[in-house]
C-alpha positions in Angstrom: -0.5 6.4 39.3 -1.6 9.8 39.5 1.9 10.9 40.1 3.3 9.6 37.0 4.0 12.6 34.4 0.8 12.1 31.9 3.7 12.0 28.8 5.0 8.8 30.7 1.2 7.2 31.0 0.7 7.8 26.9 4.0 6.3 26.1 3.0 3.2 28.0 0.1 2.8 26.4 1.0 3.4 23.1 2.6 0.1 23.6 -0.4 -1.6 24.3 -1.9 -3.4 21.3 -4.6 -5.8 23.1 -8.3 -4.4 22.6 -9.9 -5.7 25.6 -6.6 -4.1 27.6 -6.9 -0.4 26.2 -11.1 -1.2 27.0 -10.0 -1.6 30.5 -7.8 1.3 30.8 -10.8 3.0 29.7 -12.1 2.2 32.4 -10.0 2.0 35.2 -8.6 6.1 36.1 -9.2 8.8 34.4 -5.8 9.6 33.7 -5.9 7.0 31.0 -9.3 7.5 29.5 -8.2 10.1 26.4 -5.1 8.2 25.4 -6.9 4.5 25.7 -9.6 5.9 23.7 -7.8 7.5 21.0 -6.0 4.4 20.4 -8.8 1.9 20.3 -10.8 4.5 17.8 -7.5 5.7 15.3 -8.1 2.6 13.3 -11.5 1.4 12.1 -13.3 -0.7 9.6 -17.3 -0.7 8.8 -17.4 -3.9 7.6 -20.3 -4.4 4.2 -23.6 -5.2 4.9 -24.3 -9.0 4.8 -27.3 -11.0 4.2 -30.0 -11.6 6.5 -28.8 -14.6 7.9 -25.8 -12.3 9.2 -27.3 -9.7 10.6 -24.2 -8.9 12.8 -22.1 -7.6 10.3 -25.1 -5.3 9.8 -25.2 -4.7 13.9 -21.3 -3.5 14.1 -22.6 -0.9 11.7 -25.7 0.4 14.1 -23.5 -0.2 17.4 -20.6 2.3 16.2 -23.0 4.5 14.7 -24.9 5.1 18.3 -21.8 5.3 19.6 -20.5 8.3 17.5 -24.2 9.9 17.9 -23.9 9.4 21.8 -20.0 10.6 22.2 -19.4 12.6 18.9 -16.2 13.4 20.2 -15.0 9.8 19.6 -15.2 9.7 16.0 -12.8 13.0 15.8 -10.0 10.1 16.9 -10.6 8.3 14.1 -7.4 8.8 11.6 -7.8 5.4 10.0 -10.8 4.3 8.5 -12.2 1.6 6.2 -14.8 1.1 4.5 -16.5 -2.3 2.9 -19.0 -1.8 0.3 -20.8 -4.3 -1.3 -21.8 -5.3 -4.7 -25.3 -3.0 -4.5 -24.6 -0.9 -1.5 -28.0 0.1 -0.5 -28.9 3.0 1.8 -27.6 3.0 5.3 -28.3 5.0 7.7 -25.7 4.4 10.1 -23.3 4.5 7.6 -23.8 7.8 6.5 -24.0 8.8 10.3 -20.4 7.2 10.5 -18.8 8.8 7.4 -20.7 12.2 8.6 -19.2 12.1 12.1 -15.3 11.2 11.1 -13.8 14.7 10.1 -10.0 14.0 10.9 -9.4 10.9 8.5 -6.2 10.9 7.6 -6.0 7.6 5.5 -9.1 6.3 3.7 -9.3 3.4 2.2 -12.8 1.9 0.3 -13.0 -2.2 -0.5 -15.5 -3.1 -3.1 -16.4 -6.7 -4.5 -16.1 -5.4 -8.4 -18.8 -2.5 -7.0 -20.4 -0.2 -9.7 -20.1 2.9 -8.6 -23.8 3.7 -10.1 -25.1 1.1 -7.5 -24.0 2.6 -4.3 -26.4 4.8 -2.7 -26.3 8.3 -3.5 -26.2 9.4 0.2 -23.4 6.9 1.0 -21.4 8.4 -2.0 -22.1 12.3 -1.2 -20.3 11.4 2.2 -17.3 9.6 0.8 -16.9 12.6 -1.8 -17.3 15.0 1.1 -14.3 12.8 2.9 -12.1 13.1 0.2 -12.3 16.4 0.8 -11.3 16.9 4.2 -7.9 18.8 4.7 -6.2 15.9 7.1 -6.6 13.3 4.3 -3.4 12.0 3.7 -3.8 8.7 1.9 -6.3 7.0 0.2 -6.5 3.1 -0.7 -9.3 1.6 -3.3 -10.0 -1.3 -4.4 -12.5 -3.4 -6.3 -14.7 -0.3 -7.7 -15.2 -0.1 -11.3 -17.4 3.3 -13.4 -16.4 5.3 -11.0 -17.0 9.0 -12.5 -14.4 11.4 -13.1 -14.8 13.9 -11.0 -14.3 11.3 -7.7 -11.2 10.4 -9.4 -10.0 14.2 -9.7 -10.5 14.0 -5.9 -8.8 10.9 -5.5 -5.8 12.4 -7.4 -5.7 15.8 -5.3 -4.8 13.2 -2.4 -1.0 13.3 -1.7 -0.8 9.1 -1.4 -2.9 7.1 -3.7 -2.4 3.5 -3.8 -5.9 1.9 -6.6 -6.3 -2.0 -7.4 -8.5 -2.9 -9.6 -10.7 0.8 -9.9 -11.7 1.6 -13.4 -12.9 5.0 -14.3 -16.4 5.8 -16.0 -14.5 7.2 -19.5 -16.7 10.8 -19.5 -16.1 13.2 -22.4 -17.2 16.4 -20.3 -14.4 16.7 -18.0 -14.8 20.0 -15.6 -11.0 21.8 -14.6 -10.4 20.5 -10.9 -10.1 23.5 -8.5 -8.9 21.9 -5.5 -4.9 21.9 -4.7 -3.0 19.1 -5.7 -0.5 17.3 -3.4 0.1 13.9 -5.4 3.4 12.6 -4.6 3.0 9.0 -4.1 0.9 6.8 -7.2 0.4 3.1 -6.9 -2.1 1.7 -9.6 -2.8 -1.9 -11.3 -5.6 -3.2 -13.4 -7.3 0.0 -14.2 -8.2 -1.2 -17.7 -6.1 1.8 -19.1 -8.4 4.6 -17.7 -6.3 6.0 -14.4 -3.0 6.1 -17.1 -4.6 7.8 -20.2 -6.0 10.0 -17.9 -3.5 11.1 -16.2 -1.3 11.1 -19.5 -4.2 13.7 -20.7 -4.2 15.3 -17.4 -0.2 15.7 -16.7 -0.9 18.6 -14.4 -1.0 15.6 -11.2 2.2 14.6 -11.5 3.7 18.2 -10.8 4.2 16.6 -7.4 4.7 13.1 -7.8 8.1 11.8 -5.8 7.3 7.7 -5.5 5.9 5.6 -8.7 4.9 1.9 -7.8 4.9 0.2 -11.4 4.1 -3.6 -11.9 6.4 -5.9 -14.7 3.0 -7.4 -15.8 1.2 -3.7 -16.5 4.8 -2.0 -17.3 3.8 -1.7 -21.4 1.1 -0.1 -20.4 2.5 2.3 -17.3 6.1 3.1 -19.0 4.8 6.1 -21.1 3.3 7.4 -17.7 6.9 7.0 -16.1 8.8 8.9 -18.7 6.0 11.8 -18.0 7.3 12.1 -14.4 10.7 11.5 -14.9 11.6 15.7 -14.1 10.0 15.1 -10.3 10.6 11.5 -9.9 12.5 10.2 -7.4 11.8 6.9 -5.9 10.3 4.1 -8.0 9.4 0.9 -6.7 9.1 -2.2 -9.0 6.6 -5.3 -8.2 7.7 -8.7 -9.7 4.8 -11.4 -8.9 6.4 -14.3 -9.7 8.8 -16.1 -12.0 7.2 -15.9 -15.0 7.4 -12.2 -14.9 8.0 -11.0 -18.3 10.9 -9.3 -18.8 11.4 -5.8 -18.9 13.8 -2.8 -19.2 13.2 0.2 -17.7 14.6 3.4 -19.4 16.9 5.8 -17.2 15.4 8.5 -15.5 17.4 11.3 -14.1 15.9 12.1 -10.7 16.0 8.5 -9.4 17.9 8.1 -6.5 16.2 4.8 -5.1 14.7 1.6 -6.1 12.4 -0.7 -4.8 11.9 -4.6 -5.8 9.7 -6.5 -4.7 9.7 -10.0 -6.1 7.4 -12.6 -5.2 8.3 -16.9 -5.2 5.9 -19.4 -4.9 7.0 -22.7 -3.5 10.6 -22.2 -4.8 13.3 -20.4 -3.4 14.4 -19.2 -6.7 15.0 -15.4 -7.8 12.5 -14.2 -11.1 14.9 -14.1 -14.3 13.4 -10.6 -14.7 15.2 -9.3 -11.9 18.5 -9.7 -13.9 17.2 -7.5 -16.7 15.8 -5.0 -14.4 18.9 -4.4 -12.8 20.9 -4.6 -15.6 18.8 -1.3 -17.1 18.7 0.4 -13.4 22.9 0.8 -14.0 22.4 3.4 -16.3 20.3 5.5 -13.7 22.9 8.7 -13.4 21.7 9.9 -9.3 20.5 5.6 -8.0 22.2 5.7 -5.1 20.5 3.0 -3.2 18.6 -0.3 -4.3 15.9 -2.1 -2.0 15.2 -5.6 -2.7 11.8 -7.3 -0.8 12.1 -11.1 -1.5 8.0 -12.6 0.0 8.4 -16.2 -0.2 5.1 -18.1 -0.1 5.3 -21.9 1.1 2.8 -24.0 -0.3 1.2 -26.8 2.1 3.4 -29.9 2.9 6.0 -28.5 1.5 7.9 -27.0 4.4 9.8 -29.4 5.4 10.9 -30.3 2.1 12.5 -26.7 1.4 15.8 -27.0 0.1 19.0 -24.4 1.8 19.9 -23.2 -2.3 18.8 -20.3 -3.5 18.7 -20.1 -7.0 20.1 -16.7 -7.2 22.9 -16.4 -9.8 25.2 -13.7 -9.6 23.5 -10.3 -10.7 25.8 -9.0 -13.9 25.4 -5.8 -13.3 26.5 -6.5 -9.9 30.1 -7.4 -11.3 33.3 -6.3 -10.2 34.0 -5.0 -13.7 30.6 -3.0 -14.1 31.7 -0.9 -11.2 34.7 -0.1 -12.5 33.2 2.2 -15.3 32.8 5.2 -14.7 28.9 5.4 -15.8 27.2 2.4 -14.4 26.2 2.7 -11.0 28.4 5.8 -10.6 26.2 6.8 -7.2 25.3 3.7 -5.4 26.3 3.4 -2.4 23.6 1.3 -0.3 22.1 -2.3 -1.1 19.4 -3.6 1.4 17.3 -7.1 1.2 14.5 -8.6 3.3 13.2 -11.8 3.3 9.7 -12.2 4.4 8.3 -15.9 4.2 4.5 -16.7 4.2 3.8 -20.4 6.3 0.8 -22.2 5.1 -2.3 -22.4 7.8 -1.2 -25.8 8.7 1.9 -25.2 9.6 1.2 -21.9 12.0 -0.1 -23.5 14.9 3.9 -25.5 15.6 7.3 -24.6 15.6 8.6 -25.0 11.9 12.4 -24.9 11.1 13.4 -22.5 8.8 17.1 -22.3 9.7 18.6 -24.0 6.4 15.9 -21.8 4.4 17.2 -18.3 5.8 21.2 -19.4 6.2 20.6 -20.6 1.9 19.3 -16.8 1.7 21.9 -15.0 3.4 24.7 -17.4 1.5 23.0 -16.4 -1.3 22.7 -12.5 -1.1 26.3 -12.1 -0.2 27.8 -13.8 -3.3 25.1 -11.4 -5.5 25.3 -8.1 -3.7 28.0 -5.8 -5.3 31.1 -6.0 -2.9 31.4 -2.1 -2.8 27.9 -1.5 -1.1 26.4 -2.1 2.1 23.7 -4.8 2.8 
């Protein structure tokens, strides 16, 4: 093994995905030691401390903890780290020994249960500030926190990817200039209660940067102001559909567009949201679109597999139409359509082999009678 070129040994194991298997290679020579032990320590979760009668949720805390204290090195591999806080986060000493020793994060990403920021710890809060300050931070994901002050979300904002759900911000009148260089270019927010939007509205000196958008149909009233504000720098906006009874809306043009993405989500039915067709229909007038992305996540419900009908319920897009694309100023720079189906089984159904044959024929019948005949697919 020793013989083997050392780029060759990390490319094998960078295929390796099985815990106990890197934990062996570990083990085993020496030559795999560094790369088995980056990989098992790049992604990581503290999981929130339970109640007494599960003290080892509270144990995975104080066994990575003494690990970091007894190998500090290993923490420095962590690039991926999450954090579970729970609805009163009391002190913790390992935890603040864990969020002290990892100073090479490059995505962070903070779970609540509808956490009040006032009733986390003080200590446990100084360190996450202190990690939203580290230089390799790349991308930070929130959710579930709610009075959380200003100034944290000034950091949060500095970060270049930000993806929030559900994070309110404590509304203070006293709001210091932020010093710290911003890199926002990619903003994902839902259910903020108002407070992330009419900030940043107030505040439109974070969106110098911003490049990718993520808006929701449910929340657009409320984020389409916000979107016109980055319309100079914009250039990628992704659209999230949850279900059929999406309300429909229509999405002014912005100049810097050049690609869209749709998610759209079905429950039960293989059927296409009617918003989609408006959505679309106001994407034509977007001067630079030059390519659309459409995610279809189909979610069976239980005992209903087998029952799935091959039809999709997708009706020719109009703006999709032969005699659309022959104006000269409706989709005048599109050039690439893509679609994805990803389908959801319910738990019963995971543990045997399931037919979905008829179910993704229907969808590719289907997306070639709507896709515009001069694009790709």
């Amino acid at each position: 093994m020793e013989e083997l070129p050392q780029e060759l040994l990390d490319a094998i194991l960078d295929q390796i995905h099985d815990r106990n298997t890197l934990r062996a290679c570990c083990l085993s020579a020496s030559c795999l030691r560094l790369r088995s032990q980056q990989r098992l320590f790049r992604s990581m979760r503290i999981p929130r401390a339970r109640r007494p009668h599960r003290q080892h949720k509270r144990q995975q805390r104080r066994i990575i903890a003494s690990i970091f204290a007894e190998s500090p090195h290993l923490a420095q591999y962590v690039r991926d780290l999450t954090v579970e806080l729970a609805v009163e986060e009391a002190e913790s000493a390992e935890l603040n020994v864990i969020l002290s020793a990892v100073r090479n994060l490059r995505g962070l990403a903070v779970n609540g249960q509808y956490t009040d920021w006032s009733n986390i710890a003080a200590g446990t809060t100084g360190r996450i500030v202190e990690c939203l300050k580290l230089p390799s931070l790349q991308q930070v994901r929130w959710q579930l926190l709610i009075c959380v002050p200003v100034a944290v979300v000034q950091l949060l904002l500095a970060v270049p990817i930000v993806s929030l759900d559900i994070v309110h911000m404590l509304c203070d009148t006293d709001i210091q200039p932020h010093m710290t260089p911003l890199h926002l270019r990619d903003l994902s927010f839902m259910r903020d209660g108002g407070t992330i939007s009419r900030f940043l509205l107030q505040y439109q000196h974070y969106l110098v940067h911003l490049k990718r958008m993520e808006v929701r149909t449910e929340e657009y009233d409320e984020q389409a102001t916000l979107l016109q504000a980055c319309s100079p720098t914009l250039e990628t906006l992704a659209i999230v559909i949850s279900g059929s009874t999406s309300p429909s809306i229509h999405i002014a043009p912005l100049p810097c567009v050049r690609s869209v993405e749709i998610t759209a989500f079905s429950f039960g039915k293989a059927q296409l949201p009617r918003t989609l067709l408006d959505i679309v229909e106001s994407l034509a007038a977007f001067p630079t679109l030059s390519a659309i992305s459409f995610v279809f996540k189909l979610r069976l419900l239980p005992g209903s597999v087998n029952d799935q009908v091959a039809t999709w319920d997708f009706p020719p897009l109009p703006a999709f139409s032969i005699e659309n694309f022959a104006k000269d100023d409706i989709f005048d720079a599109l050039r690439l359509v893509r679609c994805r189906l990803v389908i959801y089984l319910p738990q019963e159904t995971r543990t045997r082999n399931v037919s979905l044959d008829a179910l993704l024929s229907g969808f590719r019948a289907a997306v070639k009678q709507t896709r515009p005949r001069y694009c790709s697919s």
